[in-house]
Steps between C-alpha positions, in 0.01 A plus 500: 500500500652813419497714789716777474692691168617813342540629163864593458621597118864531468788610266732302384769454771263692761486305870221603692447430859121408575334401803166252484336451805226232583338509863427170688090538490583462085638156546210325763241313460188424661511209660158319604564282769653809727248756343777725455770658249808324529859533342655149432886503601661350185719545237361727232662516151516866299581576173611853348532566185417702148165275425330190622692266245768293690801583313441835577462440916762467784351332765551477910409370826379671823424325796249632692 
């Protein structure tokens, strides 16, 4: 699910630093039996990159 991005258009040779930020309440779920939101401590993979397409994608763990 995306959950976070930024448009960012760049010369050739430019470096840009950017900042994406993605608060906790974005990443729970609702789970039934408690009858609450909940945030699931696990590994969660992220990609960044130019498009969608995976040759175009860098991709990364955060454990949470």
């Amino acid at each position: 699910m995306l959950r976070g991005f930024q448009r960012v258009s760049l010369q050739a040779g430019e470096k840009k630093n950017v900042s994406i930020s993605c608060p906790f309440e974005k990443l729970t779920w609702y789970n039934p039996m408690n009858e609450r939101m909940e945030l699931e401590h696990m590994e969660y993979e992220v990609y960044i990159g130019t498009s969608s397409h995976q040759k175009d994608l860098i991709s990364g763990i955060v454990l949470i």
